[in-house]
N, C-alpha and C positions, 0 to 999 in steps of 0.2 A: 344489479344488486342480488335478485332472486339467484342467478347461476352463481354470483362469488357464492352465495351463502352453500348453495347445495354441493358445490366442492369443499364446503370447511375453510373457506376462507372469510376474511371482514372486510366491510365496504366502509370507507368513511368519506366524509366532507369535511375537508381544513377551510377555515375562513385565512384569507392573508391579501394584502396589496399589492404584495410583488409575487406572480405566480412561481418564477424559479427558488427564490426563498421560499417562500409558503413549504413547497415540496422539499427543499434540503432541511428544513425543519421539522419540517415531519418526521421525516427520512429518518431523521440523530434521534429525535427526542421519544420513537418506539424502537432504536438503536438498529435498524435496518442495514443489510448491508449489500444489496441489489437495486437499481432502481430500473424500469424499464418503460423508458419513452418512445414515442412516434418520431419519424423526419418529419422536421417543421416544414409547412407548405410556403413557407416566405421564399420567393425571389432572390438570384443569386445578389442582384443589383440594391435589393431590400436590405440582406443581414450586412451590408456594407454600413449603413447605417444603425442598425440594432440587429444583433444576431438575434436568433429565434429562442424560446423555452428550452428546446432538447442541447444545444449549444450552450446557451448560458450556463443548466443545469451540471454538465459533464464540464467544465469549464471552474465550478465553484465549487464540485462535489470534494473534493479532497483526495487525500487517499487510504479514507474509511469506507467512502462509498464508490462500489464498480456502477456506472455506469451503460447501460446495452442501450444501443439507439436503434427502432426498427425502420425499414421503408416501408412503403405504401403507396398506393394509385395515384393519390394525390398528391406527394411527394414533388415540391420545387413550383408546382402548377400556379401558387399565388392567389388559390380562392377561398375565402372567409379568411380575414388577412385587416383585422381591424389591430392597429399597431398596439393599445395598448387595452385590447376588451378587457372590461370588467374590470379595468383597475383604477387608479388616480393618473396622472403621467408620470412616468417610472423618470428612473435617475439621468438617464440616457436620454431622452428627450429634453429634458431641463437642459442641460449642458446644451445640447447642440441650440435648443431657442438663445440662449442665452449667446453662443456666437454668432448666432445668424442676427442676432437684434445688435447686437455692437460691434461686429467685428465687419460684416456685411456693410452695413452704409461705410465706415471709412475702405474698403476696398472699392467698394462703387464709387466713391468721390473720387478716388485715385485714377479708376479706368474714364468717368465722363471729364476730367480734367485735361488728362494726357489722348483722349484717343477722340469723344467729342465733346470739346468745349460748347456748340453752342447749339444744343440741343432744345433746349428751353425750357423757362421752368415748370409750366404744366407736364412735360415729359419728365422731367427731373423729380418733380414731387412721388407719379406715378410709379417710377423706378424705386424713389426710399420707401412710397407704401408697400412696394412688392415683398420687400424683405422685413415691413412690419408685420404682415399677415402672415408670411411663412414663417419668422421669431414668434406669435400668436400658436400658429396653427404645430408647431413645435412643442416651445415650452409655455404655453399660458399667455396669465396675465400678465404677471411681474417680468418678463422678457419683451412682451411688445410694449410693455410704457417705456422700460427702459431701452427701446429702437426708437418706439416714437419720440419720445425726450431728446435723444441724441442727434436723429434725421432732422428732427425741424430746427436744431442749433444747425448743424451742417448746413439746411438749406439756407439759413441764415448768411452763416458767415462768406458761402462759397457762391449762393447762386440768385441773391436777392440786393439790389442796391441798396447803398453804397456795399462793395464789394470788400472784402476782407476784414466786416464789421459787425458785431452784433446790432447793430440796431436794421430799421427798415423804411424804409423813406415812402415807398408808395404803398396807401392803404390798401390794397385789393390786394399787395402779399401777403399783409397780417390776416388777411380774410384767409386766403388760399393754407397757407400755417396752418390755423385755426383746424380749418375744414379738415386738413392731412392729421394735426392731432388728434381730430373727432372719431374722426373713420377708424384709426387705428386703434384706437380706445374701445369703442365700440365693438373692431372685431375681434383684440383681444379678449373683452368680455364674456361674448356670446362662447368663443370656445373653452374660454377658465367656464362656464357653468354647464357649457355639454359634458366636457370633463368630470365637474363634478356629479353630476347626471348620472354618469354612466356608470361613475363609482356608485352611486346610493342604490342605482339600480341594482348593482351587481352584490352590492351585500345585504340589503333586502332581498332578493333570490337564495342566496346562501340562508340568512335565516331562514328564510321560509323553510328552507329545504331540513334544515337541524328542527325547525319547531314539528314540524310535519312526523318527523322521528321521532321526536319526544312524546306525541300524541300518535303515533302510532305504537310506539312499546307501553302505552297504556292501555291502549286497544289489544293489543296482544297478551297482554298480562306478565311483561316481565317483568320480575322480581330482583335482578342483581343488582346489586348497588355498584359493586366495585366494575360492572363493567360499564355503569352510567359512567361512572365517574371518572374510568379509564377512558372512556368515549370523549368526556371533557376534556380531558388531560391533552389526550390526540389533536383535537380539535383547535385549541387556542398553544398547541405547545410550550404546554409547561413541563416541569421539571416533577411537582406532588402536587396533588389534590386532595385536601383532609376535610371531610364532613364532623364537626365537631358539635357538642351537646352539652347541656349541664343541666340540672335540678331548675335551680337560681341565681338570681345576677349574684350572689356573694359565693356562688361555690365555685370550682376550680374545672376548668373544663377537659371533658374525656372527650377521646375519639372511636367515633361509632362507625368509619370507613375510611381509609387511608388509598391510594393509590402512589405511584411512582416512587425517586427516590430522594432523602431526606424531608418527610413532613414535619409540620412543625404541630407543637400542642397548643398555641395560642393563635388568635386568629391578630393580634397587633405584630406578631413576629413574620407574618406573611404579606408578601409583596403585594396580592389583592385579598381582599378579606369582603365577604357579601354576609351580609347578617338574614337569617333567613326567621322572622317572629321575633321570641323573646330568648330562647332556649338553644337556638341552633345558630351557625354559621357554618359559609364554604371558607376555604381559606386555599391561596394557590400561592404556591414559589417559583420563580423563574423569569418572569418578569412583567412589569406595571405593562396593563391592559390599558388602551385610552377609551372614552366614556364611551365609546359608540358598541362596544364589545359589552355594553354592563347589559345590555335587557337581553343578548341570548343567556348570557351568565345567569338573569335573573331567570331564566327560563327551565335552563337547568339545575338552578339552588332549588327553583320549587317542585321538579319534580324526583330530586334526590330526597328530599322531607318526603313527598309521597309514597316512595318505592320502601323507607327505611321504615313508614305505620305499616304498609302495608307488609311489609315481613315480619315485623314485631306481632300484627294478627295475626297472621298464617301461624308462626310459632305460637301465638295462645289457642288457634283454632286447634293446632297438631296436640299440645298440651290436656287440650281440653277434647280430644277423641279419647288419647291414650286414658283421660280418667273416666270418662265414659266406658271404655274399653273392658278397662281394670275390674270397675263396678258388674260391668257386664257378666263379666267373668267369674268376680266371687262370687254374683247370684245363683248363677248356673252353678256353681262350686257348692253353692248350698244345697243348690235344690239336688245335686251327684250324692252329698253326702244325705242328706236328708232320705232319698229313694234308691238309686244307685248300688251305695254303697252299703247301706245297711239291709239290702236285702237279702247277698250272699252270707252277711252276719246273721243274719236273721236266721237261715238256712241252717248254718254249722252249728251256730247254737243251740235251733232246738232238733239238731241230731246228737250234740253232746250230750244233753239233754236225758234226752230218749235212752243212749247206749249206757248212761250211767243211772239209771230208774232200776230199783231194786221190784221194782213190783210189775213188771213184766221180761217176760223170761223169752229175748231172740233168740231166730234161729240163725245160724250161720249165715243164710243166705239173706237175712234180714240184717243183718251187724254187717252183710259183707257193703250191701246197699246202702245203706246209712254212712260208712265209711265213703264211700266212694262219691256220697254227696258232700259229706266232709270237704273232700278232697277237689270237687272241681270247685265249689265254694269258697276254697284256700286259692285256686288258680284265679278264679273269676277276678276274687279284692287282690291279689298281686299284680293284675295284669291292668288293674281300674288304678290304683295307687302308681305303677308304672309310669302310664299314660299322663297323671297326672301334676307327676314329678319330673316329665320329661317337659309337659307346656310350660311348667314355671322354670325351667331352664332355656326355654326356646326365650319366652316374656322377657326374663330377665338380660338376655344377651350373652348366657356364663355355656354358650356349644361353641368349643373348640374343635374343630374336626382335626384328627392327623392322618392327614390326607397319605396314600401311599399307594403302592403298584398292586391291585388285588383283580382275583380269576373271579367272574362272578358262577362258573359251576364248583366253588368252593365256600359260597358265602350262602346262596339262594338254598342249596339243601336244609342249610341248619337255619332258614328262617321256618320252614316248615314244620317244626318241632310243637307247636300249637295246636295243629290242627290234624283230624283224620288222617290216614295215611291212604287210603282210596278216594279223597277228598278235590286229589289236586294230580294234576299231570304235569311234570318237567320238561321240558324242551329247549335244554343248556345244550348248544354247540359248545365240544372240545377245543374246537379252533377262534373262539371267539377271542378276540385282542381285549389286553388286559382294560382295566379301567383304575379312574386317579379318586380313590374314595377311603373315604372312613370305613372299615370294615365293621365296626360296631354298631354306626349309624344308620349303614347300609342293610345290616341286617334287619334292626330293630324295622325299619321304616318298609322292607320289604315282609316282614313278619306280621303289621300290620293290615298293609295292603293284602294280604292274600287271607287272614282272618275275616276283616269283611267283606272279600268277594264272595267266602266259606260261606256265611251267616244268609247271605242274599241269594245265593244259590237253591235252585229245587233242589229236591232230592232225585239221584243216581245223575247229575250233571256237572263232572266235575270241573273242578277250576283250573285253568291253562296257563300256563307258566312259562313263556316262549323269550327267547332274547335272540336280536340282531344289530348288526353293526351298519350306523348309515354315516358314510363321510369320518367327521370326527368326532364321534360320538357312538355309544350303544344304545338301544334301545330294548328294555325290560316291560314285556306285554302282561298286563295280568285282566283276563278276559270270564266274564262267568256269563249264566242264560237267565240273571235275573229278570225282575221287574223293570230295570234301566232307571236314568235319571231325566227330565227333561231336562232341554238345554239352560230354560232361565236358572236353573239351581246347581248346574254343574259348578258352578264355583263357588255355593253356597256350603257345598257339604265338604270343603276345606276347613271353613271356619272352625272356631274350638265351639265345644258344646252344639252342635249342629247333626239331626239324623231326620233324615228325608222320608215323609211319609211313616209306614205302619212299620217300627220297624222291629224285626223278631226279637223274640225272648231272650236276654242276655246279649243284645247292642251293644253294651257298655253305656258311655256316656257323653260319646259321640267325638271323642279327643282322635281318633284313631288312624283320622287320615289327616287331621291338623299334625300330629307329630309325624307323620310320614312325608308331608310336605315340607313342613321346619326342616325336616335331617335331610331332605336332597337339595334344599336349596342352599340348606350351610355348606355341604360339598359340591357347591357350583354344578349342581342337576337342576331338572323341574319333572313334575310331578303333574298332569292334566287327566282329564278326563274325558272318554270319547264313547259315542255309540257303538256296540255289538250288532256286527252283520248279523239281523233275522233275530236280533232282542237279546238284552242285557247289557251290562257296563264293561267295558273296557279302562283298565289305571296304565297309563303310561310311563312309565318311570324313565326319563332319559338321563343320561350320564356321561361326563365326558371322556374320552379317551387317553389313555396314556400317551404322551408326544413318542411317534415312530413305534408303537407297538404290533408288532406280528407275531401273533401265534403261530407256531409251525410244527412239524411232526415232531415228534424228538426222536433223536437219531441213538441207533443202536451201539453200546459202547463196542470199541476196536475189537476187543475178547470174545466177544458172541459172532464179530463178524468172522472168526479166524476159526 
């Protein structure tokens, strides 16, 4: 099971009586159109009598399902070769008990008549019990009563005085009778209940085996319904499996999981219907289950109710982060506006202020200064309001990337437009292969990333700005000689409202690398954070490649070459 699964394949267990049905049932009812069995290990001399599983199956498959039959070591050898393990006695065994119990004593009457008559009847009895235990040890019960029923009239009529008579004149025959019905009674009993034995065995194994699963995907923590219930489906071969619900016994009932095809909305319109409480029922189409099939059924109704609370929390747990989240969020939104945001207003206002006071008289170089606090004050709240307007577009789900063929040494220049211009070093290869991005998003989110590498940065060390192509994909290095991040918090200063430690004057509000990671991850990038050989942070921006992109020289047009 562990290697199906680690190939992407499914393991199941079908319950069924007849192994080559069970499996053509299977086969139709997840519409399959391969089946692929072993050589049966039966004897040439065996499948004369009952051909093997791989035989029957290829035999019955139709011509929906191909059939492959493999060989093997053990192929013809005859070992582990119990005619009908694990099941009741199939149809083929019934038949043949049933000729060997009556069709056998009248050919053995035929042969001790004509070949030897006067055998005796202590041999004569022994010879009709031969062929009651093997009608027994064939089909059952109801085949050796109906040999022994038959053989002791035969020895009756044929080999006990008066001759050609039902009746029997000397008492030690009626004994002898007696004792040959007893035996043969007897041993067809004892195999009608190994028989059935060996069925209850066999599907008691089976449950076990489905319950065992049921409690282990609760140990595991799965959540799918439709694959429980597709699991059902497989299992007992049906046709739909509909978990249905209502409020109250007088409302009308909804379906809260469906599987296969045509379900039905009521659970009286379906061929087995399992009521699970007050509120719920399974309902299956395809065909009437007999009782013994009802406690794995009950097994899997109850933990289809389990799997469907337990999703119904997960969705109020998820409901109940995201209001948690929200709340989280407009706090932090308050306390931005509240500090944040009014302290660049703070700023421009009282240099408004100041440059319009009639009662001190600036100098140039004073009005020049006052302006120009104006002015990174004017930048500060555009770039705080930005940020803030891009989270509630990220929150909301309304980032539409348009995605398209872009040079990243034509995007990364103009993110730099924020910052110093001795601040940061470039290191765009020309020949770098295109990448598949939003050029606005791209920018924005690398505009970001390289302002607070700026901000964390010493002064005279500036910020490096390198890109390479690994595989299928590029990779955008943005590396400074700050402080650095420990690792438990490297994925903390993702979050929105989140700045690590002491952090310089004019941070912002801590949006800056949440919107840098929203925009590469809408264009199918990531965004992580790594150590700086010898101190500081490195932001990794990787991105993916354009399908079959090469950059190459551009070639000189024909006129220049001539």
């Amino acid at each position: 099971r562990t290697l199906v699964e680690d190939l992407g394949g499914t393991f199941h267990h079908v319950i069924g009586d007849n192994v080559p049905d069970a499996l053509l049932e299977f086969a139709r009812g997840c519409n399959a159109t391969q089946i692929v069995l072993g050589v049966s290990r039966r004897r040439s001399w065996q499948s004369v009598f009952r051909p093997g599983v791989s035989a029957t199956v290829a035999r019955e498959s139709g011509p929906d399902l191909d059939v492959h039959i493999v060989t093997h070591d053990e192929a013809a050898k005859g070992r582990g070769l119990p005619v009908a393990r694990g099941a009741r006695l199939g149809r083929h065994r019934l038949i043949w008990g049933w000729l060997t119990g009556v069709v056998g004593p009248v050919l053995l009457t035929v042969l001790l008549n004509q070949v030897v008559p006067d055998l005796g009847l202590a041999n004569d009895m022994l010879l009709f019990l031969t062929f009651t235990v093997a009608a027994a040890l064939l089909g059952g019960l109801l085949p050796a009563l109906a040999s022994a029923a038959f053989g002791s009239l035969l020895l009756n009529f044929f080999y006990t005085p008066p001759l050609h008579e039902f009746t029997v004149s000397d008492p030690k025959n009626i004994v002898a009778i007696a004792i040959f019905v007893g035996v043969a009674v007897s041993v067809a009993s004892v195999v009608d209940l190994a028989a059935r034995r060996t069925h209850q065995a066999a599907r008691l194994r089976a449950e076990s085996e489905i319950l065992s699963f049921l409690a282990g995907s609760v140990l595991r923590g799965e959540n799918s319904l439709d694959a429980l219930l597709e699991r059902l489906r497989e299992t007992f071969a049906m046709q739909s499996v509909v978990l249905l619900e209502r409020t109250s016994e007088v409302d009308p009932w909804t379906t809260a999981a469906a599987v296969g095809t045509g379900p039905v909305g009521r659970p009286e319109d379906a061929d087995v219907d399992l009521p699970i409480g007050d509120t719920m029922a399974l309902a299956l189409t395809g065909r009437v289950l007999p009782a013994e099939d009802r406690r794995v059924l009950g097994a899997f109704a109850a933990q289809a109710a389990v799997v469907l609370d337990r999703q119904r929390l997960v969705d109020e747990a998820g409901r109940a982060r995201e209001l948690a989240e929200a709340n989280r969020i407009r706090t932090a939104l308050l306390a931005a506006v509240s500090h944040d945001l009014r302290t660049p207003l703070a700023g421009i206002k009282a240099s408004v202020t100041s440059l319009r006071s009639a009662d001190v008289e600036w100098s140039e170089e004073d009005r020049a200064d006052l302006l120009e606090g104006i002015e990174d004050g004017a930048d500060r709240l555009s770039a705080l309001i930005g940020n803030l307007l891009d989270m509630s577009r990220l929150n909301t789900g309304t980032v539409v990337p348009l995605i398209r063929e872009t040079d990243l040494d034509e995007v990364v220049p103009m993110a730099l437009g924020g910052v110093p211009e001795d601040s940061v070093e470039l290191d765009i290869p020309e020949t770098l292969p295109m990448v598949a991005v939003d050029r606005g998003l791209l920018e924005r989110a690398v505009a970001n990333i390289v302002e607070n590498a700026v901000k964390y940065s010493p002064g005279g060390r500036p910020v490096n700005v390198s890109a390479s192509a690994l595989r299928d994909r590029v990779e955008l290095r943005v590396v400074d000689r700050g402080p650095g991040v420990p690792d438990e918090a490297k994925e903390r200063i993702f979050e929105p409202f989140q700045r690590h430690g002491d952090a310089p004057r004019g941070a912002g509000v801590g949006l800056g690398l949440a919107v840098a990671r929203g925009f590469t991850e809408a264009m199918g990038g990531s965004l992580a954070a790594e150590d700086t050989p010898g101190g500081g942070l490195t932001m990794v921006l990787t991105l993916p490649m354009t399908r079959g992109s090469v950059r190459a020289t551009p070639e000189l047009p024909s006129s220049a070459v001539t």
